[in-house]
N, C-alpha and C positions, 0 to 999 in steps of 0.2 A: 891856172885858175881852176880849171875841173881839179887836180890834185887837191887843192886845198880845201872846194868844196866838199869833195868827195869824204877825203878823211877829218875833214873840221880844222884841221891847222898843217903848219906845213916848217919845217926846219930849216932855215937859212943856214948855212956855215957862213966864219966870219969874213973870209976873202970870196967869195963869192958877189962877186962885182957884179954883174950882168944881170942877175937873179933878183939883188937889190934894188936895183933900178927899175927892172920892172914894175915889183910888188910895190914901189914907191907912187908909181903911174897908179896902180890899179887901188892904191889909196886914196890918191886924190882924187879920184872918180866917183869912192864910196862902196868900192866892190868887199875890199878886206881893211883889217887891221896888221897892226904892225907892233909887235912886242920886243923890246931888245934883252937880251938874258944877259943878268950880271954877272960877274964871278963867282959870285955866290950862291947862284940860282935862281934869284927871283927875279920877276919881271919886269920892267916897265913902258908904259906904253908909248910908244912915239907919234904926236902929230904927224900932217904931212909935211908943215914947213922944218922940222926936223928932221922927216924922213930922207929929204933932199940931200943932203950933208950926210948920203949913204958911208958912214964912217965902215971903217971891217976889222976894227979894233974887237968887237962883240958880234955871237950869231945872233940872230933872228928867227922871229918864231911868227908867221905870219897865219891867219884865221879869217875865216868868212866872218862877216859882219850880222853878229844877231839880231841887229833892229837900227835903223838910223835913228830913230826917236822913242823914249822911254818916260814913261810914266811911273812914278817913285810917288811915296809918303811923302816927297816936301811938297809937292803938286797942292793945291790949296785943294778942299772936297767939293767946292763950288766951281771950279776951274775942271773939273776931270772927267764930266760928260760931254768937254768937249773937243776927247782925244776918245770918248765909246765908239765899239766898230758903229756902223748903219748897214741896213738892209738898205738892198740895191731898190 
């Protein structure tokens, strides 16, 4: 986990068993994410009840978690002072 903090993601190979199954746990906890690389190169991202079903057919590209919660334009503007930081 300091690795992936550290450098912001982290490369799984695809037989790397052990590895998976951690980074699977530290999913479901909420610590990182989990990206599987296609053949092609691109990504996509794996829930955790997916991640379970650590397949090693594809690597993995795992990443610290940039916000559990995200405020977007579809957010209604009436709705969105009430995700504004606050003073302690």
């Amino acid at each position: 986990m300091d690795a992936v903090y550290t450098a912001g993601s982290l490369p799984i190979a695809a037989d790397d068993r052990a590895t998976k199954v951690m980074a699977t746990r530290l999913t479901i906890f909420g610590f990182v994410v989990i990206d599987e690389v296609q053949a092609d190169g691109t990504t996509r991202r794996l829930r955790p009840s997916e991640a379970i079903h650590a397949s090693t057919e594809r690597p993995w590209r795992i990443s610290k978690l940039t916000s559990r919660y995200m405020v977007d334009d579809s957010l209604p503007a009436s709705d969105r002072d009430l995700f504004a930081a606050q003073q302690a």
